[in-house]
N, C-alpha and C positions, 0 to 999 in steps of 0.2 A: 640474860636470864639463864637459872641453871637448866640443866637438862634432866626430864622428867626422870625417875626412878622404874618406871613402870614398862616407858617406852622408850627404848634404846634408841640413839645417835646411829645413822647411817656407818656401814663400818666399810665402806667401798673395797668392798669382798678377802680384807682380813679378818683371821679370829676375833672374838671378842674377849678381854680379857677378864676372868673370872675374879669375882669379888670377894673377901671373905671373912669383910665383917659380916653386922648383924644386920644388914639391909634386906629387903626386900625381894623374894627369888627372880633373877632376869632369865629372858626367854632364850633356851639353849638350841644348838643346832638343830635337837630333836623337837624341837617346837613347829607349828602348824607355817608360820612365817619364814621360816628358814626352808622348810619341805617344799612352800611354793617358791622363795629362791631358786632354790636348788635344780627342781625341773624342769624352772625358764632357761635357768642361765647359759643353756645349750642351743638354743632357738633364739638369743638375743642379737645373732648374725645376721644379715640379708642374705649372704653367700651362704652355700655349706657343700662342703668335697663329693664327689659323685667319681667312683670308680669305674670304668669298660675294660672288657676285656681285650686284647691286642691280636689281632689274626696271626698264628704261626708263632708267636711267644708265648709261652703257657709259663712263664716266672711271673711275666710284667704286667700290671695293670695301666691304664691310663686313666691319669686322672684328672677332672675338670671341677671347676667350678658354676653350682648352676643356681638359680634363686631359690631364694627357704621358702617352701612352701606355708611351714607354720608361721614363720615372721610376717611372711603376709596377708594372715589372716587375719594375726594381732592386728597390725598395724591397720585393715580395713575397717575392724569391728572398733577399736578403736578412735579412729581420726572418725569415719562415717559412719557412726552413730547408730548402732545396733547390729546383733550377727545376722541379718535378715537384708538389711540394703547394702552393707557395708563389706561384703561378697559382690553383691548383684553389681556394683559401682565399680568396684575393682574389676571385672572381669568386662564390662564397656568400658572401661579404660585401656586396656589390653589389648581387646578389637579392634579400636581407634588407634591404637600402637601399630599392631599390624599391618592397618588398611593405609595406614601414611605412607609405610615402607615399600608398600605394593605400590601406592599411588607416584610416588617420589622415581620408582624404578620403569614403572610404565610410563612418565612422563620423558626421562631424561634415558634410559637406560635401553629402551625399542626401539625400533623401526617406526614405528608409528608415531610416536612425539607425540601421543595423547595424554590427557590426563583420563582414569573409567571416569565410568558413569554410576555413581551409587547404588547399587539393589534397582529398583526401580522411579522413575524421575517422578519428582513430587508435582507438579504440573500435569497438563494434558497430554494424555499418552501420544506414541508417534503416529504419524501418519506416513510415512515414509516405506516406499515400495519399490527403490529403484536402487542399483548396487552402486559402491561408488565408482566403479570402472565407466558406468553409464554417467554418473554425474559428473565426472572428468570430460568424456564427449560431449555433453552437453554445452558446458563450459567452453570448450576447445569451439566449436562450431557456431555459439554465440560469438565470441573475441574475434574468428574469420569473420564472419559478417558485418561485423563493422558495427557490433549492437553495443558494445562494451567502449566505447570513448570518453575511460575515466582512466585516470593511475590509482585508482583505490584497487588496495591491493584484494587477491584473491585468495577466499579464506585457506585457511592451513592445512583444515582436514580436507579438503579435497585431493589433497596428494599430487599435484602435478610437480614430476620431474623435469619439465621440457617447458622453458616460457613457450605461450601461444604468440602466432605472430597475432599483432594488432593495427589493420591497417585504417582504423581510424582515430590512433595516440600517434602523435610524433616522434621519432627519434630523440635516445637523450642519453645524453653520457652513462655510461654503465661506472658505478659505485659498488659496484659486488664485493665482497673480502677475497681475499685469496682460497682457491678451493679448498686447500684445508681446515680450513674454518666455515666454510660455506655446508648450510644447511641441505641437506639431499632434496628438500622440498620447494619450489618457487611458488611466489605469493603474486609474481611483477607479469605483465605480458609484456612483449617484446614489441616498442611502437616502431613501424616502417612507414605510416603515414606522411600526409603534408605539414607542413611549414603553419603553425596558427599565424593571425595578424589579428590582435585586436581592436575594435573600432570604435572611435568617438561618436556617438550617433549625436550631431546639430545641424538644425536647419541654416543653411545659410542667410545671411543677412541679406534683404529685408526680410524674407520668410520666417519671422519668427513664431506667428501668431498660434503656428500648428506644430506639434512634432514632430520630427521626419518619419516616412515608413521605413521600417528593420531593411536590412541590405537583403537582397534577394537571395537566399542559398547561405545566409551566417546562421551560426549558430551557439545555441547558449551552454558555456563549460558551469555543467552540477559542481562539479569541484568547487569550483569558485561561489555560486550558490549558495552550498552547504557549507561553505566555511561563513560566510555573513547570514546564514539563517537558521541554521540546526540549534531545533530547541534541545538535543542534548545537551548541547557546550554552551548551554545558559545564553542564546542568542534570542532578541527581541525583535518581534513581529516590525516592529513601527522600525529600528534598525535595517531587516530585512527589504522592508518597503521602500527606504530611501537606496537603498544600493539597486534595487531594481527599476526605481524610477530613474537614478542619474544615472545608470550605466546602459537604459534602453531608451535615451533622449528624450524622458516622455516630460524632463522641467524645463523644455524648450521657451525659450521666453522668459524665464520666471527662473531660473540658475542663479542661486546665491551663490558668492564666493567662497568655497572650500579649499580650496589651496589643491596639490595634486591629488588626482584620483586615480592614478593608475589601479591603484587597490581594486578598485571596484569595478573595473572593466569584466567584462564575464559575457560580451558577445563577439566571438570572433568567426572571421570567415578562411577558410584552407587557403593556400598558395601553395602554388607550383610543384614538383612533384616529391616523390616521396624519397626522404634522406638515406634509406638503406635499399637501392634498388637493386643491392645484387642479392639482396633477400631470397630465401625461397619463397616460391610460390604462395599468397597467405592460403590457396585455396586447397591445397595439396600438403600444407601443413598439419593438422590434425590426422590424428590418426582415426578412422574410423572403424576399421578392422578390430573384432574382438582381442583386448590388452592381455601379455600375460602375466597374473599378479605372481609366480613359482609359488611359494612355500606361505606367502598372505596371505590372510584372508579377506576377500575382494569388498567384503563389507565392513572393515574393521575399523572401528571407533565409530561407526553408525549405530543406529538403533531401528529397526525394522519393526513396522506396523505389527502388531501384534493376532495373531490370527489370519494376518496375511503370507501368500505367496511373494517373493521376488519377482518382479517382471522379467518378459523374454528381455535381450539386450536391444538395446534399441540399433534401429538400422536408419539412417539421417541420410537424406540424400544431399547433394552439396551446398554448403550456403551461396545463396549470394555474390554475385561481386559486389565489394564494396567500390562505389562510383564518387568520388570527392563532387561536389557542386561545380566546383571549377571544372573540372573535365568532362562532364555528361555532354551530352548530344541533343537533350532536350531541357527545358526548363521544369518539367515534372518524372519522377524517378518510379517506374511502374512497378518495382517492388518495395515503393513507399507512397504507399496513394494517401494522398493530402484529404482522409476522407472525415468528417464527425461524424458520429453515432447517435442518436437518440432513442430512446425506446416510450412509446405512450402509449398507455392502456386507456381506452372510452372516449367520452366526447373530448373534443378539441376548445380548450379554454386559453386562458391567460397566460396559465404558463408557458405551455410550449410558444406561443406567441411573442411573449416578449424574448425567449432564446434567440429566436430565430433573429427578430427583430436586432439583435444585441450583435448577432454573429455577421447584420448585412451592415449595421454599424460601425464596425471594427477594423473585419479582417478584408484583405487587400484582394477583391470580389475585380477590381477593374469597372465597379459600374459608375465611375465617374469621368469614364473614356466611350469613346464611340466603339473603337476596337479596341479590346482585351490585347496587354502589354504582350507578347509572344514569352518574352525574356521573364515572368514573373509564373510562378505553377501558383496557379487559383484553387482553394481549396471549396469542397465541396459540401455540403448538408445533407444527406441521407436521416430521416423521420421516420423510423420503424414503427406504423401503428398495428396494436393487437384490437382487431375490433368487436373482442369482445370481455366474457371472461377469461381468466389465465387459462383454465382450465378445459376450455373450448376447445370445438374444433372448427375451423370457419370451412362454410360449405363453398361450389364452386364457382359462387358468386360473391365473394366477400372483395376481390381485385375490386369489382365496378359498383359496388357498393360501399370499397370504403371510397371512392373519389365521387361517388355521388353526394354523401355526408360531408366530405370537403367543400364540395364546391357550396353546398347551401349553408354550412355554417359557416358566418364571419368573423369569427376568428384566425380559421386558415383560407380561405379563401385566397386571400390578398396573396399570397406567398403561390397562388398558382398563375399569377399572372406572367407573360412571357418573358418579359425582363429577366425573372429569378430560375424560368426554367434550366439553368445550365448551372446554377450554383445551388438550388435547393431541389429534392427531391426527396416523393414520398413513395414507403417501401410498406408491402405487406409481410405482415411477421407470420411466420408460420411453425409452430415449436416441430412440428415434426420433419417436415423438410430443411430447417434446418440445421436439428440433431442426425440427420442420416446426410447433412453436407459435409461435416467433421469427422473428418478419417479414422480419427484414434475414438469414435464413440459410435456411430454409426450401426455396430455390429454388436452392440453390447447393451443398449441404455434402454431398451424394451424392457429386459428384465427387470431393469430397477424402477419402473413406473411409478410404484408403490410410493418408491421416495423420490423422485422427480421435484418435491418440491421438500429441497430440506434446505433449513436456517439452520447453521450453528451446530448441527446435530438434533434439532429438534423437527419431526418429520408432520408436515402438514396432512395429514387423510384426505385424501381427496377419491369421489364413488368413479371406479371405472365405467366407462357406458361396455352396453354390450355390443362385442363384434358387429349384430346385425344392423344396430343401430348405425353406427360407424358405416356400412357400407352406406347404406339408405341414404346417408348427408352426403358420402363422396357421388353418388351417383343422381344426386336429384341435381335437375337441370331448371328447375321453378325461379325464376328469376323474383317471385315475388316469396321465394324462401328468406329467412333471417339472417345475420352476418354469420351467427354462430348457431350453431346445436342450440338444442331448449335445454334448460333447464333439470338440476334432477329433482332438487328438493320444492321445486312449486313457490320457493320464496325468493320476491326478486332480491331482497337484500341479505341476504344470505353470505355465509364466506364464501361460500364458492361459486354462487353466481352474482358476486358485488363486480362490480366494473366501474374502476376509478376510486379515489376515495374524496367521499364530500365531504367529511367531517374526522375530527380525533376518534369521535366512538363507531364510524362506520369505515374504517381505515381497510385500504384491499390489500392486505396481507400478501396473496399468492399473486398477485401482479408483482409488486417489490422481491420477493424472491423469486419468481421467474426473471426477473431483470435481472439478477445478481447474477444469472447463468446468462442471461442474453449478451452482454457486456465482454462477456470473453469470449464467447460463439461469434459474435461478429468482428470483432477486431482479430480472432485467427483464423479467421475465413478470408476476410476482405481486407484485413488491414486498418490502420489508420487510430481515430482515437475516441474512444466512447467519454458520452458527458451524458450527468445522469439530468431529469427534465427541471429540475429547481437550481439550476445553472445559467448564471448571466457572463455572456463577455464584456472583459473589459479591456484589453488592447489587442494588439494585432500576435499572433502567434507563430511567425514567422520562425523563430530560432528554435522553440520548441521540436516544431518540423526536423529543422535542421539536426537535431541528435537523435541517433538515430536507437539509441537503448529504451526499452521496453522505462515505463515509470507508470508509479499512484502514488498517491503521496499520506502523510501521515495523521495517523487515529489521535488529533488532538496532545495531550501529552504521552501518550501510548506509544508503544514501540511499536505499532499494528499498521495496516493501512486501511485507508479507505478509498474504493475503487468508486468512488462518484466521479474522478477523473483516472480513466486509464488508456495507456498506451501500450499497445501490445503489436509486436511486426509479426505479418501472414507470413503463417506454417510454418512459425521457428520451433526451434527444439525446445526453448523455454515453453512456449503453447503446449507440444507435447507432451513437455513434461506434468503441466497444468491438469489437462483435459485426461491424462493416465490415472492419476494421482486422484484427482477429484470422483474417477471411478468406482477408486476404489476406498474410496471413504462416504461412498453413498452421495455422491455427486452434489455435494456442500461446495457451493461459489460464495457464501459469506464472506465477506473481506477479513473478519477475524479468522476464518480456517483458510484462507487462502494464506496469509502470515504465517500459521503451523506449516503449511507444506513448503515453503521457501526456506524457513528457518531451519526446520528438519532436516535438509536437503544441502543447506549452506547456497542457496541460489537468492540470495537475498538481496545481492548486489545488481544482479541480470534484471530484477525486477525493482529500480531503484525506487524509492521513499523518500520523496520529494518534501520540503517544510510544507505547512499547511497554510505558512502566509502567501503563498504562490496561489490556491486557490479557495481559500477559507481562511483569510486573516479574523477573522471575529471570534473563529472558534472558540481560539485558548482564554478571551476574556468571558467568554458565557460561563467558563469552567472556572471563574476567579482566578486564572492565573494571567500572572505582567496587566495587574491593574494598575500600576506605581504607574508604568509607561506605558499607556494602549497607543493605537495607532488613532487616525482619522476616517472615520469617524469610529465613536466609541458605544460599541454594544455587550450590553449587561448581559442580554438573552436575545436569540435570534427573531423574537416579536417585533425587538425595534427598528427592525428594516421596514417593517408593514405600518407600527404603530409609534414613531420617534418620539421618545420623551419632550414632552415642552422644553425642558431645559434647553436642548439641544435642536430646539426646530426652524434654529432661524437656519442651519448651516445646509441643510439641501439646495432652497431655492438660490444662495448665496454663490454655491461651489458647485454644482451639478459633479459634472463626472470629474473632472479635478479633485475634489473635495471629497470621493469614496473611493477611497483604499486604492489613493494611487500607486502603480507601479505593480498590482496583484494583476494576474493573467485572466480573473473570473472567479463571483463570486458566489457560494453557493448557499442557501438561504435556505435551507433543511425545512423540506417537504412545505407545511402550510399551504394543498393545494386548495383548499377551502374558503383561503381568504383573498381577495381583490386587490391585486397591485394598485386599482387606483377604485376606490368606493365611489364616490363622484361623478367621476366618469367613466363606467365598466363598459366599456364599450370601444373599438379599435376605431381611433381616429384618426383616417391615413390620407384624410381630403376627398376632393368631388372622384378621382378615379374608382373608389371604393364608396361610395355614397350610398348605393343600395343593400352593400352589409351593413353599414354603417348605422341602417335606417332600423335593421333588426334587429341588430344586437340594441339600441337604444330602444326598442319598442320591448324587446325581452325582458330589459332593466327595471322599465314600469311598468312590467306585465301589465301592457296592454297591446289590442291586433296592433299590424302594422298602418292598416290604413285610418286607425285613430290618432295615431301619431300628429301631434303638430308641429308644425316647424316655429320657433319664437327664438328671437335673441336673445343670447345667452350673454349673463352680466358676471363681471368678477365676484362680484357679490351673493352670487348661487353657488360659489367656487368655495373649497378650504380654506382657510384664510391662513396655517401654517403647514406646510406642506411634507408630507413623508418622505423618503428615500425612496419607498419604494412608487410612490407617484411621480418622483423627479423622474427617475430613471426610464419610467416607461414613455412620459411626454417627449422629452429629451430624444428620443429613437423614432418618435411620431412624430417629430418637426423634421427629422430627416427624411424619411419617408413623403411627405408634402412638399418638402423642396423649400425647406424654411429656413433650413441651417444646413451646413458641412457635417461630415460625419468628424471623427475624433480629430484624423488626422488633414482636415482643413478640405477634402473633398466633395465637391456639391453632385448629387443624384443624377444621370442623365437617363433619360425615358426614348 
């Protein structure tokens, strides 16, 4: 097609050549088109020359080349769409230019090997109050103690130059590059430990009927653990469950053939002594003396609590020796007391009952011996009862009044018979003598009373009584006084003087977060390992014992934990760090802000986060995750332990403790302290020794006295006719107790 007459052919920047017939006038340089030509065609560059002048040469200019600012504007308003965003766009592209080249040079280019931190972190601000010279001691003083027996490496930003010794890692070839490629930073501690052996735990033949008990003093490598159970790396509950059933004997009898399983071994016990014993000293290794960082800055690539102060440095007195099993002198390790935790707030029901019950089940008590083994450390039960409200204060009669409520209720009763005196024991809680037992709070936590009870950051009010009040309860000697203070507000169900919780809508909020705090007060006071009261054991805990690193394990599919099982060693520096930290964030024990302060800190490791198939395999299917593959048994929602789907109700009475989530340590059944392990029969039935509780708590059931009670034969036919989990489990523990059955591992009761 020709070309218009009107409108000229592009002439890519030659003249146009002038016409001179009788055509049409065409548009001349002097035309409006040409003018804007003409204007651009100077700004049509990206670059454009940029003269300087030259110091002490006054001829020569230097000249560079620098970006057109007008080209860039075209090109903004242009490409992004108006001269209004299309600036705005261009110039956070620029920043982002920038910030890459900053990011790129502070990654690779410093001392520090960090990547920053953007403006401020889009998440929950820091909590962090300690420098990293302190979190390097830290570190250094846990790996001496022997709390750290993992090869998982330690994080980056911690900075340590100097591997820790680690006297409870073995020896292992060093694979380092040569130093000049070797990074200034170590990740690795240095193991001088013993020799592992791992062990086939089977009963020998005949004895198959039962599982063998764990070897006295082995213990279980997390390593191995979390390589068949981390639900990060996409690993299944039901998976998980079988490596810790066949690698802890517990499919004695009943071992299908798998072909080799070395894989799955993951309980080993130390042998002989340690491979680098020309080592220094582990105990003299750490430096504890303040570090010098020269010309860094001692907190650098941290982020510091905002509004807060840095802490003084911390001053650690020595850890520890670490004591291998094989070399102790005694069969129990006094700065690893084999002790449980529980904390109960009001009367004594079902729950705490069948714990207990679960825990004389289990764990290797010696009561099926005339004398307790010498050679085996018996672990202990410590029951912290609060006997009133959280927020009480118990006068100085609550000691003989909470043991006089023992003895008459039948529920605990039975557990104070003499038998169990040496392996159960019951403790009065007392929140103030406690807090002034913990060194790092002691002198500080009056002031924050206010917030004494906070969740999450959200602070419960609670009315202070007044001083005089307070003396008045410390000083009355009235034995016919009350376990606690009265009352403020005149209503017994009230949040603040509720004690216990009987229902979802009457739930005792400040008992639950006073525990959250009780949980780590007692375990860095005394040691040993807190289990919260909706906790069943299910085998023997022996290796557990045996590693000696602080653990909770994980918030379902969250990266959080949840301290319903925690393990913390007395008066470590991780505790310290704990009970500082929690200071000063208003004294928040929630398991989600206890995750912020680890995280923040990079101590995440010191307080490892165990799979949650170890003590809450059902979790992850209540949350509809790994329904393709759930384990055994299979819960939608945590009701179904109390109320078993028909579907699924022949397989209690079928499989008892076999048959629920073998191979997990304990299972934890989220709160529902309202409802009746066994409806039917809400009442502890432990045989004629216990006949007279037996008589009450059954008289209680049909609210009626005791001396209307009749005695009549009871028929299967007044019984459930499909049976719960949570009624297997409890019977099952009460035919042991009667002297009806063995406990798991094939041992009959002696009296």
């Amino acid at each position: 097609m020709a070309a218009s007459i009107y409108f000229p052919q592009r002439s890519n920047g030659f003249a146009e050549k002038h016409h001179t017939n009788g055509s049409l006038p065409m548009y001349s340089s002097s035309s409006a088109v040409r003018e804007k030509w003409r204007t651009h065609g100077h700004s049509s560059s990206w670059l454009i020359p940029i003269t300087l002048p030259i110091p002490g040469v006054r001829t020569r200019r230097l000249r560079l080349m620098a970006p057109n600012p007008q080209r860039l504007h075209q090109f903004s308003v242009s490409k992004f769409g108006g001269k209004r965003r299309g600036p705005i766009l261009l110039l956070v592209i620029i920043i982002a230019a920038f910030y890459t080249v900053f990011a790129l040079h502070r990654r690779f280019a410093t001392d520090s090997k960090t990547w920053p931190k953007p403006f401020s972190p889009a998440g929950d601000p820091s909590t962090l109050v300690y420098r990293k010279e302190d979190l390097q001691r830290i570190w250094e003083w846990e790996v001496a103690a022997g709390h750290y027996p993992s090869s998982q490496k330690i994080p980056e930003p911690i900075g340590l130059t100097t591997p820790p010794i680690n006297p409870a890692l073995p020896a292992r070839k060093s694979t380092s590059p040569p130093p000049r490629f070797r990074s200034p930073i170590v990740t690795n501690s240095l193991g001088v430990g013993s020799k592992r052996h791992y062990v086939d735990l089977q009963a020998p033949v005949p004895d198959v009927g039962y599982p063998p008990r764990p070897v006295p003093g082995s213990v279980a490598d997390m390593d191995v653990i979390l390589e068949h159970c981390d639900f990060s790396t996409g690993k299944y509950v039901r998976d998980c469950l079988e490596v810790l059933r066949l690698g802890g004997g517990l499919d004695n009898g009943k071992r299908v053939r798998r072909g080799k399983m070395d894989d799955w071994k993951y309980i080993y016990v130390e042998t002989g002594e340690g491979d680098n014993a020309t080592a220094a000293d582990p105990l003299l290794q750490p430096m504890y003396a303040l570090k010098t960082q020269g010309e860094f800055d001692p907190s650098d690539g941290l982020t510091k609590k905002r509004g807060a102060e840095w802490e003084p440095h911390l001053h650690l007195p020595p850890p520890p020796k670490y004591v291998p099993y094989v070399h102790s002198q005694t069969a129990c390790d006094p700065e690893n007391p084999r002790l449980f935790h529980m904390f109960w707030t009001g009367p004594f029901t079902d729950k705490p009952y069948l714990a207990l019950l679960s825990f004389l089940f289990t764990q290797n008590l010696g009561l099926h011996l005339d004398t307790p083994d010498p050679n085996v450390c018996r672990p202990k039960f410590w029951l912290w009862i609060n006997p009133g409200p959280a927020a009480a204060i118990p006068n100085p009669n609550a000691m003989k009044d909470m043991f006089d409520q023992l003895k008459s209720n039948p529920w605990a009763s039975p557990f104070l018979h003499p038998r169990f005196k040496d392996v159960i024991q019951f403790k009065l809680w007392n929140t103030t003598e406690q807090l002034d037992g913990v060194p790092e709070l002691k002198d500080e936590w009056r002031a924050m009373r206010d917030s004494l009870f906070n969740s999450g950051g959200f602070v419960e009010k609670v009315p202070q009584q007044e001083e005089s009040v307070q003396e008045e309860v410390a000083a009355s000697g009235n034995k016919s006084a009350s376990a606690t203070t009265t009352n403020w507000s005149g209503e017994e169900d009230d949040k603040v003087n509720r004690v216990g919780s009987k229902s979802p809508s009457s739930y005792d909020r400040l008992s639950v977060i006073l525990s959250d705090m009780a949980r780590f007060v007692l375990c860095h006071r005394f040691g040993g390992i807190y289990l919260d009261a909706d906790t069943i054991f299910l085998r023997d805990w022996e290796e557990l014992w045996g590693w000696r690193g602080a653990f909770a394990y994980r918030w379902s599919r969250l990266e959080k934990y949840n301290t319903a099982v925690l393990r913390l060693n007395k008066g470590s520096a991780l505790g310290t760090f704990l009970f500082r930290t929690a200071l000063k964030n208003r004294l928040d024990f929630h398991p989600m802000t206890i995750s912020r302060y680890t995280k923040d800190a990079y101590l995440e490791p010191l307080l490892l986060r165990l799979p949650d198939a170890l003590f809450d395999s059902a979790w992850l299917n209540t949350e509809q995750f790994q329904r393709d593959r759930p384990p055994q048994p299979f819960f939608t929602e945590f009701a179904d332990f109390f109320d078993t789907p028909q579907v699924n109700s022949a397989a209690p009475q079928v499989l008892g403790f076999d048959g629920f989530f073998k191979g997990a340590y304990s299972y934890h059944f989220h709160n529902f302290w309202w409802k009746p392990f066994d409806p039917i029969r809400n009442f502890p039935d432990l045989g004629p020794r216990f006949a007279e509780g037996e008589r009450i708590a059954r008289a209680a059931a049909l609210s009626v006295p005791v001396s209307n009670l009749t005695e009549t034969e009871e028929s299967v036919a007044d019984d459930k006719r499909d049976l719960d989990w949570s009624i297997v489990l409890k019977r099952i523990c009460e035919a042991y107790i009667r002297g009806e059955r063995p406990n798991l591992y094939g041992e009959w009761l002696k009296w």
